[in-house]
N, C-alpha and C positions, 0 to 999 in steps of 0.2 A: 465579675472576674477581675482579678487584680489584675496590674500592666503588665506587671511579669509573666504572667502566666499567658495573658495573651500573646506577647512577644514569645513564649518559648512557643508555644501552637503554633504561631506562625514561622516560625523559624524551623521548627521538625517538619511543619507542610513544605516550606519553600523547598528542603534538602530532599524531601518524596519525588516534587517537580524536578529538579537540578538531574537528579539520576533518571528520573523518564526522558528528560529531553537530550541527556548523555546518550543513555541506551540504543533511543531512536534515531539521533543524530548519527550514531555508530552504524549502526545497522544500515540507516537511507547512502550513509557517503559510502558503506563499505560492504560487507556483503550484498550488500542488497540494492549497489550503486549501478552496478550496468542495468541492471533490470528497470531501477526506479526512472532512470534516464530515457532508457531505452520505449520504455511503457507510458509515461507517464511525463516526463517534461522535455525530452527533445518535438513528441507533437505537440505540446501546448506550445513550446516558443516557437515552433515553425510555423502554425496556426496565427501567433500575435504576429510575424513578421510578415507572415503575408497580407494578413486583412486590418491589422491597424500601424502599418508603417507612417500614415497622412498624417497620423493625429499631433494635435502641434506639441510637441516637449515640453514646452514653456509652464502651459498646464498642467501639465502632469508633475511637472517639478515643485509647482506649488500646493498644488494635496498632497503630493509625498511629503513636502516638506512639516503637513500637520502632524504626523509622525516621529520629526525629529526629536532629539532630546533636549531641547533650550524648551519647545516649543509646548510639549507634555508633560514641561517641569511647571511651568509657568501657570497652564491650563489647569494638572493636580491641585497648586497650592491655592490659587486663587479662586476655583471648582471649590475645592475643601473649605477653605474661608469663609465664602458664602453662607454653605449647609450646616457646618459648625455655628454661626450666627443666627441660622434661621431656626436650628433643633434649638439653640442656646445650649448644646453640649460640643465639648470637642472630640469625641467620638467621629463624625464625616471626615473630618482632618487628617486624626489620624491612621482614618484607613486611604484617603488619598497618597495622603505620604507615604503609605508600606506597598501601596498598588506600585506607584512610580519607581520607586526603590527598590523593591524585588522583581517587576521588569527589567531595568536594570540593569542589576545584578543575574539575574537569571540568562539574558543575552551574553555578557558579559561572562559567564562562569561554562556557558556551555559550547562559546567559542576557545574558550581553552583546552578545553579538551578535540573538539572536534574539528576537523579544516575538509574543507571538500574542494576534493580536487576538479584542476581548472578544466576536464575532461567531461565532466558532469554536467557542466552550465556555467553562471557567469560566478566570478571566484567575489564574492559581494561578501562573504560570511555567511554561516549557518547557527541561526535561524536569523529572518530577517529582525534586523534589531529596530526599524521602524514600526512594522506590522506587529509586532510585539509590544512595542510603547502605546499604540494607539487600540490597540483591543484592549487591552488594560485598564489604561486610563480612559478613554471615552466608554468602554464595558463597565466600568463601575461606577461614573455619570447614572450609566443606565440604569442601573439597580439603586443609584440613590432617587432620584428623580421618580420611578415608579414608588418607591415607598414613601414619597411625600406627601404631602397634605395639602398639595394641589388638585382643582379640580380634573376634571378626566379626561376633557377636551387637551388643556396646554399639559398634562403630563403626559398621553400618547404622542403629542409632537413634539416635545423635546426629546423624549426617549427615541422617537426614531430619527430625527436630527443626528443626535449624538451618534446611533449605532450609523449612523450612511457616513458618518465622517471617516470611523472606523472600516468598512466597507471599501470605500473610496481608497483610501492610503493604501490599502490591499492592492486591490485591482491597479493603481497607480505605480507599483515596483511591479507589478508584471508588466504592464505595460511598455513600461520603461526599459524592459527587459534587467531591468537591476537584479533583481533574482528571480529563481526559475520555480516551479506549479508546487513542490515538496518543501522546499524553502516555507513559502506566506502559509501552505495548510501547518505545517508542523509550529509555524509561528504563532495562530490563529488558536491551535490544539492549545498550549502552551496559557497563552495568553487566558484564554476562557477560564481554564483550569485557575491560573492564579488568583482573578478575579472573584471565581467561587469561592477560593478560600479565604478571601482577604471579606468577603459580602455574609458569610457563613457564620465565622467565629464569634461571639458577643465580645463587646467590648468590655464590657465588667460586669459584675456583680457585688452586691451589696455583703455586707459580715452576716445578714440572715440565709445567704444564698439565694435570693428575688436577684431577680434579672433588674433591669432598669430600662424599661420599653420607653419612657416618654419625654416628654422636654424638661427643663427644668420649670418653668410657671405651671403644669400641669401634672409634675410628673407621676405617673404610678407603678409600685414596685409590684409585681407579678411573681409567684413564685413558681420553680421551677413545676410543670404539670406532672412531674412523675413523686412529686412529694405530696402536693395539695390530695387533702381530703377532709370530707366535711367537718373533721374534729382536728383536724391542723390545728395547732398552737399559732402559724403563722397564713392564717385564714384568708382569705381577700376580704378586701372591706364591703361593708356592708351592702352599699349599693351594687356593686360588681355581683351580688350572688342573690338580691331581690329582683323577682322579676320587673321587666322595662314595663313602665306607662307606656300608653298606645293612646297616638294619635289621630287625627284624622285618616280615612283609609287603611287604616291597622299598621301605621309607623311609628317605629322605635320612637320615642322622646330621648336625647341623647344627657338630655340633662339630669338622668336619674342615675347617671353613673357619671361625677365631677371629673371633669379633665378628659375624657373617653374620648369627647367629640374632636378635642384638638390631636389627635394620634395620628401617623396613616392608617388609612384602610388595614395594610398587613398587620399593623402591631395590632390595630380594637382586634382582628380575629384573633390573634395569639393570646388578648389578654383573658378573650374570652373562653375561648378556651382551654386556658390554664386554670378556671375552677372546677374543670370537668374532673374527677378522682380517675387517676386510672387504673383498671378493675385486673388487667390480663397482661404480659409478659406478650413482645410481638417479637416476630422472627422473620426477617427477609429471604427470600429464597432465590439464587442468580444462577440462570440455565444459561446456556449459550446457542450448544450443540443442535438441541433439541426441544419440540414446545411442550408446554406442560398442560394436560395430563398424559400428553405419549410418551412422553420419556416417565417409563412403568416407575425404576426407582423413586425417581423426586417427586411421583405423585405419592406413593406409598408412602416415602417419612411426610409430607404434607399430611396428608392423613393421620399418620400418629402422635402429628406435634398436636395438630386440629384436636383428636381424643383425649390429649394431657392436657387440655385446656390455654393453650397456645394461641396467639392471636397469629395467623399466619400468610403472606401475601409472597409471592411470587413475579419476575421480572425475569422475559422468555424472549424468542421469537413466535412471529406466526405462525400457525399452520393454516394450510386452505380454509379460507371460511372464516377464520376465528376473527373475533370482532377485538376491538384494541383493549377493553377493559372486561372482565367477567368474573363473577364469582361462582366456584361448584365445591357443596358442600362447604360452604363457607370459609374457601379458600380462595384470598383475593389475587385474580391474574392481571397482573401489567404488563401486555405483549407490546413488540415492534415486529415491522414487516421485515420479512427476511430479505436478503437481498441477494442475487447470483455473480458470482466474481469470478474473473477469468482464474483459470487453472496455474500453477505454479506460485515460488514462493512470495514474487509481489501480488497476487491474487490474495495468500492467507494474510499479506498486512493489512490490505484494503478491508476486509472481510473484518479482520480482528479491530482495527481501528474505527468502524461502522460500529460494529457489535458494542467496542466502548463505551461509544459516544451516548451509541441510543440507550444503552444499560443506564448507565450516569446519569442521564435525564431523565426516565423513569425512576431511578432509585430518589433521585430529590425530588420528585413529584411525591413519591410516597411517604418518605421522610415528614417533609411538607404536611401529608395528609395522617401522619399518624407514625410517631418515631419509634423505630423498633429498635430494641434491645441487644441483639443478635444479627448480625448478617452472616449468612452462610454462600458459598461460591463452589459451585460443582464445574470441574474441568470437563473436559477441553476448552477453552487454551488457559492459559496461567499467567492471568494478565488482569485480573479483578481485585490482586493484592492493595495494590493504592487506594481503594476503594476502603479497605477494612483497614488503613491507616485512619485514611481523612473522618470517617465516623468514628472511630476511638478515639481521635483527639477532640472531636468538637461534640462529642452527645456519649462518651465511655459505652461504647457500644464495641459487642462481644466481637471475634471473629473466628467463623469455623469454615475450616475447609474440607470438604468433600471430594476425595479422590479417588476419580472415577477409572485417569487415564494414564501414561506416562505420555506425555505430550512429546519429550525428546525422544523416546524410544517410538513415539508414534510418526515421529517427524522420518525417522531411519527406514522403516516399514514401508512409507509410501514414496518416499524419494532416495532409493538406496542411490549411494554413493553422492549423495550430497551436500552440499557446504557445510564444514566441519565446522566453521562459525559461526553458523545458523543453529547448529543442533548443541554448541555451549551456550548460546545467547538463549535457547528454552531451559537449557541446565541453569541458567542463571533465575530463568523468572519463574522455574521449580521448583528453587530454592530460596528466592523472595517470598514465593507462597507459604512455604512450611514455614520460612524463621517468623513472620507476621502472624501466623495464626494461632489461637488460643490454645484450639484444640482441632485435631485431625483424624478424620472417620477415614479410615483404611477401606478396603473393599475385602481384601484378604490378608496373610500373614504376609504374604512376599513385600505388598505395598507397604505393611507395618513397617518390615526393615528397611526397607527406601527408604519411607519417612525419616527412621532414628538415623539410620547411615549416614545418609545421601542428604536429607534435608536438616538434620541435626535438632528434631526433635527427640526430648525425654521421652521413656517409654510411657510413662503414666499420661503423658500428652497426645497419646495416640489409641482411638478404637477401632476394633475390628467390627462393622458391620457388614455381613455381606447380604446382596442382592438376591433374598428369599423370594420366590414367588409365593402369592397366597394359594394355599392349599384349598381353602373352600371353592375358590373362583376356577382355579383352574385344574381341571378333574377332567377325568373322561368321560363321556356320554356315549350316546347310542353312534354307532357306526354308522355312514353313509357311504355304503357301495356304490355309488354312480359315483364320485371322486373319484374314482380308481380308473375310469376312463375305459371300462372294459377290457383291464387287466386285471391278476393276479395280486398283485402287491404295491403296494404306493410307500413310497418313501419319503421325507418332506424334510422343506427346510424354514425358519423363521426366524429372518436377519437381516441385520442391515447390508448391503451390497456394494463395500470399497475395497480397495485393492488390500488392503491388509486381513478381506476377511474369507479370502480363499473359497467362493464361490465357483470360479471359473473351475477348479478342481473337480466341485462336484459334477461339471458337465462335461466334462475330458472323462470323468471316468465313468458317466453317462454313457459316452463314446466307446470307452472300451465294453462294457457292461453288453450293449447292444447292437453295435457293429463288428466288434473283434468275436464277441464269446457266443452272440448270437441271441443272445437272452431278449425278447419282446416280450416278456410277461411282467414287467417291471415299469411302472409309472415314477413318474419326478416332478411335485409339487414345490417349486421354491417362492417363497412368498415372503414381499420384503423390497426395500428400495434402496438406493445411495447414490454415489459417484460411478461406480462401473456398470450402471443398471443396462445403460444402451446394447456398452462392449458387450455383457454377455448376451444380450439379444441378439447382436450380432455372430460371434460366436456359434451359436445355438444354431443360426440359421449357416453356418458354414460345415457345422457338423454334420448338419441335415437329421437335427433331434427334436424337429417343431411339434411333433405326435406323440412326443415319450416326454419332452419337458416341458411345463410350465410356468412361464415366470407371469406374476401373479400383478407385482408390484404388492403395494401397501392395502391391504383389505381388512374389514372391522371383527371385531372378536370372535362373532359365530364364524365365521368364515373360516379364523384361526383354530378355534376350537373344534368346528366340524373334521377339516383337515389331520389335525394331529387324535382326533377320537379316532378315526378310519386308519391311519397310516401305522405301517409295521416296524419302522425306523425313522428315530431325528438324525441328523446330519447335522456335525458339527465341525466343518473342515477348516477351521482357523490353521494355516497353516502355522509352523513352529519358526517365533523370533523370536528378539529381544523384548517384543513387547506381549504377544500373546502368550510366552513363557510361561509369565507370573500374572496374568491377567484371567478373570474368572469369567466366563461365557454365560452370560446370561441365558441364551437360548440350550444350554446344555443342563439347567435345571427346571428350565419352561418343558424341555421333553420329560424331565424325570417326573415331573408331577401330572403328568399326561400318562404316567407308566409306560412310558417309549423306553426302550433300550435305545443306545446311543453311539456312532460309530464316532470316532474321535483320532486327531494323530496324539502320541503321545506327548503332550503338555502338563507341565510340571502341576500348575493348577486344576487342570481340566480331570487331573487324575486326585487331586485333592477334593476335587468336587464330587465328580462320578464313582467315582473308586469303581466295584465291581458292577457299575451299570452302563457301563461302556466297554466297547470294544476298541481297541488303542490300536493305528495301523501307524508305518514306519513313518516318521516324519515327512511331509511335504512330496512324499511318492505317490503318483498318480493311480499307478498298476494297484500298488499296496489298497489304497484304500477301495479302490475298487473290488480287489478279491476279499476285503472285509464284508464289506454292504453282500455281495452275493453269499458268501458265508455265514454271514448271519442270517440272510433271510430264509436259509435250505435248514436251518434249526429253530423249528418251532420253541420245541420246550426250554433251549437257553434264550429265547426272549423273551418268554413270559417269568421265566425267572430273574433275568436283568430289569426286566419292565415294572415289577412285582418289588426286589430291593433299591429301585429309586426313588418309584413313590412312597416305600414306608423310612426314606432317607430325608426324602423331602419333608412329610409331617411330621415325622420324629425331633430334627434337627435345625435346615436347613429353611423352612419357612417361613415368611413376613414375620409371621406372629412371635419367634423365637429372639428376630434381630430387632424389632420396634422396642423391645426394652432395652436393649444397650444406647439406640438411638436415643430415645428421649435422655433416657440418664446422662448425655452426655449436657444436654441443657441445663437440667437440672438441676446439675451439679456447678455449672457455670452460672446461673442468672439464679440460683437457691426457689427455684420455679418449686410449689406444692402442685399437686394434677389435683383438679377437677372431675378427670374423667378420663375413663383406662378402654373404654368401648369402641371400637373403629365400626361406624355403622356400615353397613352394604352402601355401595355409588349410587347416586339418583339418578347419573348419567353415563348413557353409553360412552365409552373408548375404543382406541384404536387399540391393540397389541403392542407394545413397545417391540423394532425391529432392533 
């Protein structure tokens, strides 16, 4: 890669970083400042003032001081020197010098913007400008030193030398009380980030496009692995692609491939690697929310990228059980453990900044193991754009966003009347997401025009996929009358259970249904988990409804299925916002292919969805829908006719098999992908229901 071109890569990366560490810095000093203080560094520095006030200063001023800027100028050049002489390229150099320089600058560009006030903690600057010098530069020590060509023993201890020094000068400004707990993480965030990219980027390549992995006495040109194949014009040489002489004990002989031995470790795998032809187009898949395969959609397009002949891997959280790596149906899962974070809005940064992290690190694990062409990011939250930056600049890899949610209008919904700064700052990284992204899968038309409006995507840059259940899988079977509890009628619901998704309705009009009207012939199955699952338990037991409702929690598919075969109504009580307005209800076409009619408020979508297989009650009125559900259930033959025109809505229209072709073609048309194979086979493996 020419210099230029490195320097403009790193230049458009540093400006990605510049604006995260604006945005965040915006946010930690200011909407989000009493809280971050309050939560988070008034007890960490009360905590150091009480139990390390003894510790002598003196020291501490001296590891702080390996931080400084004389001191990680000094270290950079002379660090770099060294590895530039020992690679015999200047390649080490000048990535020491762009580490220490875009440190720097980086401290430097986002204290102009940002000042945190002296109400917060100690007024030192935001972010720390030492803890920043020193994960930089001693982080990219790190990652030279591991890719050396030293034995194994002295490159684990200088690699962890160098990172404790870094460490150290950390723990050294808190200790010191120089800056406070948000300060050294966001400097830490910062730092890593730039280091990846400065450790990421090649430093050139040659006028055939081959990389240049080696030194110069040894060196050997590799060419890029997404070109090489066996009839390449620009082939690997000969030894690279005959197989290795074997040694004693069945050991490579290193000397059958000239120069190989003198490599690191990482480059011999990349170089070898790079003869491999490669056969398949790969697609990354970034869940947040939810893990995969419960989250129904994102396994479904997995599925049908998997049938167009897609090589396809995924990066989730955990669910119970699940182990960190899996593959189902030959679709590769990269999970992390989820983690539980207090409620409110410093709760969703710690959660989103977790999620990040550990996203980021599996994505360059995989990366690593097998570079994909496409990165796809399904919301909530809208925070993975830098992500579909940093791979198009360093590997021209695609990005597609998948819009599941509106994050700002989801932010209104669960926190009304809440910091109007908070809910532009999701309009902001709403609108990072659309302008970054290649192409954008809508869920419906409403999303479409978001997108074009509001995000300022062309129409041709945006597709409508919506969230088809499959028709074969989900059907109704044989009835089971013992659900019904030794009543009359069962009524059910299948959903996730947080405050914007109007559950507690269905059990107020439960209330009405059975205490006001008097009706006991009437069961209520809700089945399904989230954020309010406790409250409506609670709830439930104030109503004094524990024999007429059922909450289920999260139960596996027959369960789902037996339920909604036996019940004579779905329930779909999203109440009417800003955000379920224009939002399509998954569970309100999971009833329609079950042949449930469907009680509904009227929603602008929900009525795009159902049209005449739901019954529409007054918005957000409790009575309302209550004398729907009982209204509908005292008329048989209009729910077999409602029931009757949504499953022949569902097969006709609105099912997997209808949306997996606009789906794939949205790749296809981005990466010129031919399919292999148009067949989604049946699961080998049971799932959950997506809630």
């Amino acid at each position: 890669m020419p210099a230029r071109r490195f320097l403009g890569r790193l230049a458009a990366l540093f400006a990605v970083l510049l604006t995260g560490g604006v945005v965040t810095g915006v946010l930690v000093t200011g909407p989000l400042g009493a809280a971050t203080s309050r939560d988070v560094d008034s007890p960490t520095t009360h905590f150091i003032s009480s139990h390390f006030a003894s510790l002598d200063e003196s020291s501490l001023n001296a590891i702080s001081w390996c931080g400084s800027l004389p001191v990680t100028a000094i270290v950079a050049l002379a660090a770099g020197a060294c590895f530039a002489w020992a690679s015999r390229s200047v390649a080490p150099l000048v990535q020491c010098c762009s580490a220490f320089l875009g440190a720097a600058l980086l401290t430097v560009a986002v204290r102009l913007f940002v000042t945190r006030p002296q109400a917060y903690g100690p007024a030192k600057g935001f972010p720390s400008g030492h803890v920043l010098l020193a994960v930089t530069v001693f982080g990219l020590l790190v990652v030279l030193v591991v890719r050396s060509a030293l034995p194994r023993a002295p490159r684990l201890a200088m690699a962890t030398g160098l990172g404790s020094i870094a460490v150290a000068v950390a723990c050294a400004r808190l200790l010191l009380l120089d800056h406070v707990l948000s300060d050294v993480v966001v400097s830490i965030v910062l730092g890593s980030a730039w280091v990846a990219v400065v450790a990421t980027i090649p430093w050139r390549r040659s006028r055939t496009g081959t990389e240049v992995v080696g030194d110069a006495g040894s060196r050997i040109e590799v060419s890029d692995e997404r070109a090489v194949t066996p009839d390449s014009e620009h082939a690997l040489p000969r030894a690279l692609t005959e197989p290795a002489r074997r040694g004693p004990r069945g050991r490579s002989l290193s000397r059958t491939t000239p120069g190989l031995s003198s490599l690191p470790s990482g480059r011999r795998r990349r170089a070898r690697r790079a003869r491999r032809p490669r056969a398949r187009r790969s697609v990354l898949i970034i869940v947040q929310n939810l893990p995969v395969p419960f989250d129904r959609r994102v396994w479904l397009e997995c599925r049908a990228l998997a049938a167009a002949g897609y090589d396809v891997a995924v990066v989730c959280p955990k669910g119970p059980g699940d182990p960190s790596f899996d593959v189902i149906d030959g679709v590769a899962l990269y999970k992390y453990p989820a983690r539980t974070w207090s409620s409110g809005a410093a709760g969703f940064v710690g959660e989103y900044a977790y999620s990040f992290a550990m996203t980021a690190r599996l994505v360059l694990r995989r990366w690593r193991a097998r570079r994909f062409d496409a990165l796809q990011t399904c919301n909530p939250p809208d925070i993975f754009w830098p992500l579909g930056i940093f791979f198009r600049l360093v590997g021209g890899t695609r990005f597609v966003f998948d819009h599941h949610d509106l994050c700002p209008e989801l932010y209104e919904s669960r926190f009304p009347g809440g910091s109007r700064s908070l809910y532009w700052g999701l309009r902001l990284l709403e609108r990072c997401t659309h302008h970054t992204a290649d192409h954008v899968i809508a869920t419906n038309a409403s999303y479409r025009e978001i997108a074009i409006a509001r995000g300022g995507k062309d129409a041709s840059e945006v597709t409508i996929v919506r969230t088809g259940p499959n028709a074969d899988q989900l059907r109704r079977r044989a009835a089971k009358p013992d659900l019904k509890r030794g009543r009359r009628f069962l009524v059910a619901y299948i959903g996730v259970m947080g405050p914007q998704d109007g559950v507690d309705i269905v059990i107020r009009a439960a209330d009405v249904i059975v205490h006001t009207w008097g009706r006991e012939d009437i069961s209520f199955t809700l089945m399904g988990s989230g954020d309010c699952f406790d409250d409506l338990v609670r709830l439930r037991a104030d109503l004094a409804l524990q024999d007429y409702v059922q909450l289920t929690g999260r139960v596996p598919d027959d369960v789902v299925a037996d339920v909604l075969s036996t019940a004579e109504i779905g329930l779909s009580p999203d109440p009417k916002n800003a955000l379920n307005d224009v939002s399509t209800m998954n569970k309100t076409m999971e009833y329609m292919a079950f042949g449930l009619p469907v009680v509904a408020f009227d929603l602008r979508e929900t009525r795009v969805s159902a049209r005449a297989a739901a019954v529409y009650a007054q918005p957000n009125k409790v009575g309302s829908y209550a004398e729907s559900i009982v209204a509908l259930l005292d008329d048989e033959p209009r729910r077999k006719t409602m029931g009757a025109f949504g499953r022949a809505r569902i097969v006709d229209e609105l099912a997997w098999n209808h949306q997996a072709e606009a789906y794939v073609r949205v790749y296809d048309t981005l990466l010129g992908h031919e399919q292999t194979s148009t067949t989604i086979e049946p699961l080998d493996r049971r799932r959950e229901l997506t809630a």
